[in-house]
C-alpha positions, 0 to 999 in steps of 0.5 A: 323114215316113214315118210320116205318108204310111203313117198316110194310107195307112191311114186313107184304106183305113179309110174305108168307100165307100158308094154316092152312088145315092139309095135308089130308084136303089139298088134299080134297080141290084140289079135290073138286076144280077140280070138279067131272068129274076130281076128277074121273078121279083120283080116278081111280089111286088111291088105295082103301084105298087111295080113302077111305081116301080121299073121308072121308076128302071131306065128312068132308071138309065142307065150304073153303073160296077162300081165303083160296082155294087159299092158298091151290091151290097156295101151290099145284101149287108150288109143282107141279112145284118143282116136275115137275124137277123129272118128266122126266124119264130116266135111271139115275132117274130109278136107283136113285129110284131103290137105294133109294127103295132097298139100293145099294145091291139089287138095283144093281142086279136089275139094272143089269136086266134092263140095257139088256133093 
């Protein structure tokens, strides 16, 4: 019987938390974590719907536990570092993103055009 409470234990401490937040209150909740000062400085790379639609979720984010800020925080992080693996530029990335925009046809005029760089 000690077995199965200690496998329990360890399956429940295997499972991974996520956060129950919609995507968009997520991206409110890394902004109000960052502060004013920070979250300014991104706003200003955002486009004005953008900021529209973000600034509404903040307005209506109310009240995050830090136990469910963390959640959000630690998922954010995780993809900042799956991210961080297409965050060197580079010709081959610029051509990969110029396919997948465009499809083959035009991406390779456009290739063309920026192989003389």
């Amino acid at each position: 019987m000690e077995e199965n409470k200690e496998s329990k234990e360890t399956k429940e401490t295997k499972e991974v938390k996520e956060s129950k937040l919609t995507p968009e209150q997520k991206a409110a909740a890394v902004v109000v974590s960052l502060g004013a000062d920070k979250a300014s400085k991104i706003y200003k790379h955002l486009s004005e719907s953008d900021i529209e639609r973000l600034t509404i979720e903040v307005a209506k984010l109310g009240h995050i536990s830090p136990d469910e800020m963390e959640l959000v925080l630690d998922e954010f992080y995780k993809t900042c570092l799956t991210q961080k693996v297409v965050t060197d530029g580079g010709m081959e990335y610029a051509r990969a993103v110029l396919e997948k925009a465009f499809g083959k046809a035009q991406h390779n005029r456009c290739w063309i055009s920026c192989q003389n760089l």
